[in-house]
Structures are given as structure tokens and as C-alpha cells.
C-alpha positions as a Markdown table, in Angstrom:
| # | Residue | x | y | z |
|---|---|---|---|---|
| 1 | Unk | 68.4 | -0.3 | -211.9 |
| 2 | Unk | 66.5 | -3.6 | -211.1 |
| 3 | Unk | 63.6 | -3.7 | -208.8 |
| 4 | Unk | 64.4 | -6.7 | -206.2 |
| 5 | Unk | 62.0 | -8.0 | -203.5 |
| 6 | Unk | 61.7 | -6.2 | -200.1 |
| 7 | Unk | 62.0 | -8.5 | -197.5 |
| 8 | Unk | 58.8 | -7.9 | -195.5 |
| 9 | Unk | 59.7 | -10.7 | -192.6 |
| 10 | Unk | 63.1 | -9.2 | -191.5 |
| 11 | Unk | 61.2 | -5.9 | -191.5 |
| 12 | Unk | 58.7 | -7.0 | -189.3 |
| 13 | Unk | 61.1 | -9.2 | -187.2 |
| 14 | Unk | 63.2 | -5.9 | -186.6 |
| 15 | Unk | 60.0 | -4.2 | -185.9 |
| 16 | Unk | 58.9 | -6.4 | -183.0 |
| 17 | Unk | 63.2 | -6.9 | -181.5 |
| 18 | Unk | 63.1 | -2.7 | -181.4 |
| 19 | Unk | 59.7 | -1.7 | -180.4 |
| 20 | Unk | 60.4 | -1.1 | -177.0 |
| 21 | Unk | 63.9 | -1.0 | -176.7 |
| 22 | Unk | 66.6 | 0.6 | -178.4 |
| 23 | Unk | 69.3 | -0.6 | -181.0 |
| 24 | Unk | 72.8 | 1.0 | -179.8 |
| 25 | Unk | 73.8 | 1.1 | -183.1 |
| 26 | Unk | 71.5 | 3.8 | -184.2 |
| 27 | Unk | 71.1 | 7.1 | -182.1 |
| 28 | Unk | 68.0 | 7.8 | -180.3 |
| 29 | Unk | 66.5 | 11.0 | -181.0 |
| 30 | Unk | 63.6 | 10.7 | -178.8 |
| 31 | Unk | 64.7 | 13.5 | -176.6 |
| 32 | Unk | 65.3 | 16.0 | -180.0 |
| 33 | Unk | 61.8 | 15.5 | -181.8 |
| 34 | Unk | 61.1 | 12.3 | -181.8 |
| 35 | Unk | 62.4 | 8.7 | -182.9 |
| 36 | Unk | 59.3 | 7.4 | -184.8 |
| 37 | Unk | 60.6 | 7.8 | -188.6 |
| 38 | Unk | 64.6 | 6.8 | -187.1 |
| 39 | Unk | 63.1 | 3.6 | -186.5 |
| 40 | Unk | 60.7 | 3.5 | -189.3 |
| 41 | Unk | 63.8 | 3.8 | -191.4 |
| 42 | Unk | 65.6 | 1.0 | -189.5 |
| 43 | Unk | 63.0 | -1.5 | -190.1 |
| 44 | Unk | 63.0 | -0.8 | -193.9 |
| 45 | Unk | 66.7 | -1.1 | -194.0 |
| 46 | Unk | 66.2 | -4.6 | -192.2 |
| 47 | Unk | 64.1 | -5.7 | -194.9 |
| 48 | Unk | 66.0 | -3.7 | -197.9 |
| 49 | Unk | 69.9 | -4.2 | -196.9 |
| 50 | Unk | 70.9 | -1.3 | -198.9 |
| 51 | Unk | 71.2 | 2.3 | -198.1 |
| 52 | Unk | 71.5 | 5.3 | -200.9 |
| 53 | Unk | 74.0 | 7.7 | -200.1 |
| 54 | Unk | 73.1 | 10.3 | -202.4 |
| 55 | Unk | 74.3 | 13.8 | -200.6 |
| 56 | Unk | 70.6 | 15.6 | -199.0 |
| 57 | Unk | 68.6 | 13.9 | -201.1 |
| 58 | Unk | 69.7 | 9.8 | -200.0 |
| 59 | Unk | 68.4 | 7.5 | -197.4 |
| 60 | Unk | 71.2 | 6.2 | -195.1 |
| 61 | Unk | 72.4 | 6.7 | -191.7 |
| 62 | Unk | 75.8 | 6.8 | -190.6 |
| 63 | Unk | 76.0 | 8.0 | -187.2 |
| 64 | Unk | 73.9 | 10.7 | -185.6 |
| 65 | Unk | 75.7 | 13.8 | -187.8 |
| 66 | Unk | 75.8 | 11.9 | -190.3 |
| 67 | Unk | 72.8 | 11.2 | -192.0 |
| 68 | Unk | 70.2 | 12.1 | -194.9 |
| 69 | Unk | 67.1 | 14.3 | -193.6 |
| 70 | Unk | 64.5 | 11.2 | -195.3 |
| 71 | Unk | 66.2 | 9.1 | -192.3 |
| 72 | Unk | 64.5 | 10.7 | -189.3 |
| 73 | Unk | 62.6 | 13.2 | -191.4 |
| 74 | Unk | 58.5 | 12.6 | -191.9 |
| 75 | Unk | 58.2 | 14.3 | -194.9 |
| 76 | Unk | 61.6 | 13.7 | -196.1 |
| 77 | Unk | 61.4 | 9.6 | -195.9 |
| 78 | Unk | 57.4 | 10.3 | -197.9 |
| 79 | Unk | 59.8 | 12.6 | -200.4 |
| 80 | Unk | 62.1 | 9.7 | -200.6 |
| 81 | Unk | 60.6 | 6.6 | -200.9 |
| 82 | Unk | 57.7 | 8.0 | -203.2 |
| 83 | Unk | 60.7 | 9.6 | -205.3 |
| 84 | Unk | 60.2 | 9.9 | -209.3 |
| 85 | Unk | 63.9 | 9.5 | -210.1 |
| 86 | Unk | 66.2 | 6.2 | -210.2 |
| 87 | Unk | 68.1 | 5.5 | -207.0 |
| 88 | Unk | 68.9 | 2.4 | -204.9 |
| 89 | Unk | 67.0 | 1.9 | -201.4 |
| 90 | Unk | 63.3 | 0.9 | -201.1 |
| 91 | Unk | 60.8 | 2.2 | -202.6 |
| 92 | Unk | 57.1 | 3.4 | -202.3 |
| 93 | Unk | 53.8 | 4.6 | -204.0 |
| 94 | Unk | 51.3 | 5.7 | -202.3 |
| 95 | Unk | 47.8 | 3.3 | -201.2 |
| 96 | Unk | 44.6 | 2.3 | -199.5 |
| 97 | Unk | 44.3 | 1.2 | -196.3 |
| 98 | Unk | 42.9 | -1.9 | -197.9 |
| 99 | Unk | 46.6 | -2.6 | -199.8 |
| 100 | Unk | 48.6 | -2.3 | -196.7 |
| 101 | Unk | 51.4 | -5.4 | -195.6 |
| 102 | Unk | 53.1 | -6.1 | -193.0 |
| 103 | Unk | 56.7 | -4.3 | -193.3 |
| 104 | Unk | 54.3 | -0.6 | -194.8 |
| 105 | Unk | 54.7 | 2.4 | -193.4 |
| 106 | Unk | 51.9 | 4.1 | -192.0 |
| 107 | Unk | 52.6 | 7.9 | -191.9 |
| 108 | Unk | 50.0 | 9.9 | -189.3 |
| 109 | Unk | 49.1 | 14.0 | -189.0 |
| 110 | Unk | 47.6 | 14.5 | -185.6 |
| 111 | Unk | 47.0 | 18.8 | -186.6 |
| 112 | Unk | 45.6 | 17.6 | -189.9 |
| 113 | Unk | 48.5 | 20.2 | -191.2 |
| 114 | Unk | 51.9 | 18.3 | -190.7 |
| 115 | Unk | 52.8 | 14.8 | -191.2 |
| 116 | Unk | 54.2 | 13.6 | -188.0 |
| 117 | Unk | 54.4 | 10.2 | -186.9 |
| 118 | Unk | 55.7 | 6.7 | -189.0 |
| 119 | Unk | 54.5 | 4.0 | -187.5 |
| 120 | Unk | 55.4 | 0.3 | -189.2 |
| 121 | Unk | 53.1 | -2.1 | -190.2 |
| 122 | Unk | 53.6 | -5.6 | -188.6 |
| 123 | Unk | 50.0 | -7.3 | -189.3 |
| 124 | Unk | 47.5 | -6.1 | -191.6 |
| 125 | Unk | 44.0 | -8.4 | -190.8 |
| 126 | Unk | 41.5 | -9.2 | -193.6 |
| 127 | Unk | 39.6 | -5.8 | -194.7 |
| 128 | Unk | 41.9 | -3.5 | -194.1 |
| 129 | Unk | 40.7 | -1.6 | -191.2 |
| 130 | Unk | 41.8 | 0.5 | -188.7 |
| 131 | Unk | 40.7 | -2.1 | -186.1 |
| 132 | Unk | 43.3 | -4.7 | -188.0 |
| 133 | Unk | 46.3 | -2.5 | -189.0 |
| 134 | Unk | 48.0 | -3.3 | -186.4 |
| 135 | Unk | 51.7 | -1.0 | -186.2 |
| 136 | Unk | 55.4 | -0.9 | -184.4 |
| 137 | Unk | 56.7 | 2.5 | -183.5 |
| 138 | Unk | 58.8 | 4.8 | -181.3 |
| 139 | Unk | 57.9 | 7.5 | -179.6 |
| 140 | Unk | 55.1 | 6.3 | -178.0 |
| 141 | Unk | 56.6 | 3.2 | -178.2 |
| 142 | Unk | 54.0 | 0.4 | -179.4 |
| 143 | Unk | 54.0 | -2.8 | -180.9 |
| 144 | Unk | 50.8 | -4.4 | -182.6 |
| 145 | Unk | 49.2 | -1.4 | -181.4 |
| 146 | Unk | 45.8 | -0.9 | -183.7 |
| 147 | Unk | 46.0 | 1.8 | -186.1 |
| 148 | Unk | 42.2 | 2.6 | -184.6 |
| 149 | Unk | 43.8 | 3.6 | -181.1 |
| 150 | Unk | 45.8 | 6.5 | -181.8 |
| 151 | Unk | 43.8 | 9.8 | -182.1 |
| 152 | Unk | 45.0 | 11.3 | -185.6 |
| 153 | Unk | 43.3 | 14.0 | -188.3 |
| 154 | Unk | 44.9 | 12.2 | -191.2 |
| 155 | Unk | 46.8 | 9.0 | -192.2 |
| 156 | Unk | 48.8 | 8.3 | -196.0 |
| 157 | Unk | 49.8 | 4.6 | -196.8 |
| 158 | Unk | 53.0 | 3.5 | -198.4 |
| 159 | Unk | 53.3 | 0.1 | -199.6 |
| 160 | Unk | 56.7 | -0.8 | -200.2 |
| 161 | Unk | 56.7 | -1.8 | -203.9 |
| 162 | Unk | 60.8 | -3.1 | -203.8 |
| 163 | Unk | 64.4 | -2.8 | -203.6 |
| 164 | Unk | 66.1 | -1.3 | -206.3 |
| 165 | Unk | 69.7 | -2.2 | -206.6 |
């Protein structure tokens, strides 16, 4: 498996078409627990092109039955893209505010106990602050909203290291 560049701009690009609307080819699950890791997932498949479709434990979306958990999942897309084992799809590690890019994900707990909300990076200003993070999402649907205005207990930064293929 080679690790291939992620393609940060047609993340970001995808990010700010989708923020406040809706792609038809995707399902919205606003209305069933929220549609802010669905569209998470969407922008890193704009910037990866590639899907894993590995039964349970994949990444890829097929139609609304039809999908892996890590899709629309919080946990489940941390679980995946921080995954130990070879697989194609993008992958993650873990960072600092500080490392973040534009086309990150941004994963939020608002109890402190669950992870709930993936928000998209689309701008990342000099410091790496909360003040300069600025994210795309769904549910609450934003776009260059700071990372400083939502009201959370914890935050965990991915930083999309590739593509592997």
C-alpha cells in the first residue's frame, strides 16, 4: 500500500459548495442523529477519491442502508482514520491544534464523555488558535465558523497524513 497525497483544496472546495445545503447524492441524516460526521466524510472523500469497502470495519457510503458505521459514526470515522492496520481511504494520526490544515477534521465532545460533532477544517490562521481554526459542518450548519464559538468540553485533532491506495 502506497501513501498518496490528500487533496486538501477539493476537500475544502466541497466543504464550502455543502455547508449549507445538501448534496442529493448522499442521504441527510439530520433528522436521525445528526449529519455532521456524513458530511465530514464527504469532504474527505472529495479530497481522497477512494472509498474502502471493507465489511463493518471500511469507510464508504453507498446509499443510506448501505454504508460502514466510520461514515456517519463519530467514534467510528476516529476508529477508522486513526486505524493501525493497512487499508485504502485516508488516513489520520492524531495532533495539536497548532498542526491543523485546512481539509482536518476537528472532532468536538460537548458532555466531556462522548465525542459528538466533526466539524471540517477550511482555514487554519497563523498560531493555531481557536480564534483562527476556522470549520465547515452540518448540523448546525456553519462555514468558516471559529472553532472559539462553539461551546464544547473537549476537542481531538486529526491531520490527514494521506491517501493510501
Amino acid at each position: 500500500m502506497t501513501l498518496t497525497p490528500y487533496d486538501r483544496g477539493a476537500a475544502v472546495r466541497y466543504a464550502h459548495e455543502w455547508a449549507y445545503g445538501r448534496n442529493p447524492r448522499y442521504y441527510d441524516y439530520e433528522r436521525i442523529g445528526g449529519d455532521c460526521t456524513n458530511f465530514a466524510s464527504q469532504c474527505l472523500y472529495a479530497g481522497a477519491r477512494i472509498m474502502d469497502f471493507t465489511p463493518t470495519f471500511g469507510w464508504y457510503y453507498l446509499d443510506p442502508n448501505r454504508k460502514a458505521p466510520a461514515w456517519t459514526g463519530v467514534p467510528y470515522l476516529y476508529n477508522y482514520l486513526t486505524r493501525e492496520r493497512s487499508a485504502v481511504g485516508p488516513a489520520a494520526r492524531d495532533a495539536a491544534l497548532a498542526e491543523m490544515l485546512p481539509g482536518d477534521i476537528v472532532q468536538l465532545s460537548f458532555d466531556g464523555v462522548r465525542w459528538q460533532h466533526s466539524p471540517v477544517v477550511v482555514a487554519a490562521g497563523k498560531g493555531g488558535s481557536p480564534e483562527t481554526l476556522l470549520l465547515a459542518a452540518h448540523s448546525e450548519d456553519a462555514d468558516n465558523r471559529p472553532l472559539a464559538t462553539y461551546d464544547y468540553a473537549k476537542a481531538r485533532f486529526l491531520h490527514v497524513i494521506g491517501v493510501y491506495r
